[in-house]
C-alpha positions as CSV (number, residue, x, y, z in Angstrom):
1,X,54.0,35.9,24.6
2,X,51.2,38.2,24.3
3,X,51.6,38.6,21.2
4,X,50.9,35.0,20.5
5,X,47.7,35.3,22.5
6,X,46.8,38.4,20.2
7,X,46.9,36.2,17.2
8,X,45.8,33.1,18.4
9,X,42.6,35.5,19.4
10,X,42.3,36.7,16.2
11,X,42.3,33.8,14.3
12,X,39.2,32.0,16.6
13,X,37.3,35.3,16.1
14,X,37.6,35.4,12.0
15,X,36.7,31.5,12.8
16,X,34.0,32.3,14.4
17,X,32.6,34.8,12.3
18,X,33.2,32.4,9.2
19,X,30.8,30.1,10.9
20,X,28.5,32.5,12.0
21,X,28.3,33.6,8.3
22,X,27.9,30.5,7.0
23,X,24.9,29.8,9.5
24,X,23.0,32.8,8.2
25,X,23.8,31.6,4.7
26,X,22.6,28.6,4.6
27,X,19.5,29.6,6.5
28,X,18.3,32.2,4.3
29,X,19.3,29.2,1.5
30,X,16.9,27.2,3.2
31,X,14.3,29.4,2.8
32,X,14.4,30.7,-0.4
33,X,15.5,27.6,-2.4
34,X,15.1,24.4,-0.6
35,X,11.8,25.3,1.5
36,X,10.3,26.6,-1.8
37,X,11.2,23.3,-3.9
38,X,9.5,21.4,-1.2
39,X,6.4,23.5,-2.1
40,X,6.6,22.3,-5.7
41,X,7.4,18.7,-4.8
42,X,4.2,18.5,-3.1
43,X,1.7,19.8,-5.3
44,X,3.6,17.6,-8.6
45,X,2.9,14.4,-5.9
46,X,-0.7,15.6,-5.4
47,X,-0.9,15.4,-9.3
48,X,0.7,12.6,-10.0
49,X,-1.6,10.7,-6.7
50,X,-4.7,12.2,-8.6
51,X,-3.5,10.4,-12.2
52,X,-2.9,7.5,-10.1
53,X,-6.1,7.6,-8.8
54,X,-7.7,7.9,-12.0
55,X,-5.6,4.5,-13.0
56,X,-7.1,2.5,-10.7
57,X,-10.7,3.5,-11.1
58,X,-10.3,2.0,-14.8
59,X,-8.3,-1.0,-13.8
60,X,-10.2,-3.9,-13.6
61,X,-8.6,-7.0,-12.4
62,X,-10.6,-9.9,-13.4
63,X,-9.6,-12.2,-15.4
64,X,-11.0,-15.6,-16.8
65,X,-9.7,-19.1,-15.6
66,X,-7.8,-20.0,-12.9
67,X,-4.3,-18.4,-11.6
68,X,-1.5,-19.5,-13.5
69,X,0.4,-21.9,-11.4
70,X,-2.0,-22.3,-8.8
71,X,-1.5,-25.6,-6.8
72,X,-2.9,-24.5,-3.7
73,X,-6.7,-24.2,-2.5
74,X,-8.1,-23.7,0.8
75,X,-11.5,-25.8,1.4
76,X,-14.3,-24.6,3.3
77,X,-15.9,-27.9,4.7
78,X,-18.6,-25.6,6.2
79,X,-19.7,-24.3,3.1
80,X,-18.0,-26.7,0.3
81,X,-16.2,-24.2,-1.5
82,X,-12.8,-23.7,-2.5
83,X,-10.8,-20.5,-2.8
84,X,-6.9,-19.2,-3.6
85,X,-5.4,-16.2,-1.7
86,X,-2.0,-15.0,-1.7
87,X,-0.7,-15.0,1.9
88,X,2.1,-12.9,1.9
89,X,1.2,-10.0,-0.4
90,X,3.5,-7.5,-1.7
91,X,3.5,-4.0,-3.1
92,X,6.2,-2.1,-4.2
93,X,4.4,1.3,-2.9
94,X,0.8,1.8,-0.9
95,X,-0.4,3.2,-4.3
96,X,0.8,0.6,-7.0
97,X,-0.1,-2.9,-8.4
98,X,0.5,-5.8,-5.9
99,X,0.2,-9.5,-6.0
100,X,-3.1,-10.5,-4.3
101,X,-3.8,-13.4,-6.0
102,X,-7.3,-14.3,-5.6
103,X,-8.8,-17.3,-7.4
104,X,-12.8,-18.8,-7.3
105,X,-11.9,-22.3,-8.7
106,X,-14.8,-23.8,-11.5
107,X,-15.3,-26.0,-9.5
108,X,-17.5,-23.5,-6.8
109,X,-20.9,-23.3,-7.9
110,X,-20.8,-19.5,-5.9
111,X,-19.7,-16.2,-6.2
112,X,-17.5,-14.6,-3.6
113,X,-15.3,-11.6,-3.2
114,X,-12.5,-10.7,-0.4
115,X,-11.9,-8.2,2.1
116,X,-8.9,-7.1,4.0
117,X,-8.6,-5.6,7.0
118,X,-5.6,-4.4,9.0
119,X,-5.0,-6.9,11.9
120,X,-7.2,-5.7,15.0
121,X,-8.3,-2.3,13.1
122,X,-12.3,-2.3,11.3
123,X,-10.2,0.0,9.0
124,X,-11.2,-1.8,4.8
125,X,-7.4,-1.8,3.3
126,X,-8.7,-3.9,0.1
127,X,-12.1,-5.1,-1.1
128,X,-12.2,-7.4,-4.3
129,X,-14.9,-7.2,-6.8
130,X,-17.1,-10.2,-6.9
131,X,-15.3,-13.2,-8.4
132,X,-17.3,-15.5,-10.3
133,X,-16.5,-19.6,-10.8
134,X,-13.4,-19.9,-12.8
135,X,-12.2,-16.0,-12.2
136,X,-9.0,-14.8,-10.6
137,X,-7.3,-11.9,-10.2
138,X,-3.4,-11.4,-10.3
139,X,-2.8,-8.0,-9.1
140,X,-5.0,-5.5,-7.6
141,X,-4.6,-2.1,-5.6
142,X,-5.0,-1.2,-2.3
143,X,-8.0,1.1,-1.2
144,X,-6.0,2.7,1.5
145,X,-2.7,4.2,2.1
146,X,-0.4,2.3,4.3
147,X,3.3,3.6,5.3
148,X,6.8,0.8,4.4
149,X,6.6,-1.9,6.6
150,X,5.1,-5.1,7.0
151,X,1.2,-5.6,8.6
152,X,-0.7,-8.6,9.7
153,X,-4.2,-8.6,8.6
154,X,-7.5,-10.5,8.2
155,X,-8.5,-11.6,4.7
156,X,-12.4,-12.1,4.7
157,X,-13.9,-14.1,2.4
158,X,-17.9,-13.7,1.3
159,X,-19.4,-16.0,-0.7
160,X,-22.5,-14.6,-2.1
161,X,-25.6,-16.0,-4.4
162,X,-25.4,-12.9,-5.8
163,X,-23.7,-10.5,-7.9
164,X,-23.2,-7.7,-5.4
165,X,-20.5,-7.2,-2.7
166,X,-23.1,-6.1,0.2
167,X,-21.1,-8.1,3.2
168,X,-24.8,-8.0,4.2
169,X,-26.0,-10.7,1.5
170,X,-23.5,-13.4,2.1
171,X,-24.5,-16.6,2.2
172,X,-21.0,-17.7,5.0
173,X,-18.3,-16.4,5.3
174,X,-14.3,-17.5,6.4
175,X,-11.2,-15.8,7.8
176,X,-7.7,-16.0,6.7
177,X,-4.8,-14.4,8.4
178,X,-2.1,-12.8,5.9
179,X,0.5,-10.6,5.8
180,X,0.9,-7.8,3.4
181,X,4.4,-5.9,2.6
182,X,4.7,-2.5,1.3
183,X,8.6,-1.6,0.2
């Protein structure tokens, strides 16, 4: 019998030291290989953010006559004016194209531009340029990064005599709750 034992011994301590081995291994694999590639994966995101970036200073989203398909606009009785805003808006990441949808019908006789705000946060996730009567936009991007998930948020409208987007130098303004979805 004890030489059962004796082997039986044997055989959990060669176990052992296989995974023992294999610990240090992978550890020092870690380091050197996988830790290191993280390293580069970083700084080619940083460079492809910064193109990115680049991309949507030159994108302008304007575009003449109303959204195609368009059946619904929002009246403001206050003010007389009529708007279109996508209410569920959806962007495949923080940093890419997503389907805001903003229209100034020809039938306004003012200016107005949009801002989003996260749901109880002053934090600006999207500000439109100023939309003229009978401009829309389609897609636009976000000015700030949001994780995956879905958010509620605020979608301020100004409407404005003039051509800047000073929230300062609106003539009214409305709220419109919407819901914005990054994948």
């Amino acid at each position: 019998m004890e030489r059962f034992y004796t082997i039986y011994d044997k055989r959990n301590m060669w176990i052992i030291l296989i995974i023992i081995l294999s610990l240090i291994l992978s550890t020092i694999g870690y380091i050197f290989f996988i830790h290191e590639d993280n390293k580069f994966l970083e700084v080619s995101s940083n460079v492809e953010m910064e193109e990115i970036d680049d991309e949507i200073k030159e994108y302008n989203p304007i575009k003449d006559g109303p959204l195609e398909g368009s059946k619904k606009t929002r009246n403001n009785e206050s003010t007389n004016f009529s708007y279109t805003l996508n209410s569920f808006i959806r962007f495949k990441a923080s940093k890419s194209l997503g389907d805001i949808k903003i229209e100034n019908p020809g039938t306004n006789k003012y200016n107005f531009f949009v801002v989003i705000k996260l749901k109880d946060k002053e934090e600006v996730i999207y500000k439109s340029p100023i939309l003229k009567p009978n401009q829309h936009i389609d897609e636009d991007y976000l000015i700030a990064k949001l994780d995956k998930g879905t958010y509620e948020a605020i979608a301020t409208i100004f409407v404005t005599k003039s051509e800047s987007n000073d929230e300062n130098e609106s003539i009214t303004q409305c709220n419109q709750e919407i819901k914005i979805k990054i994948s």
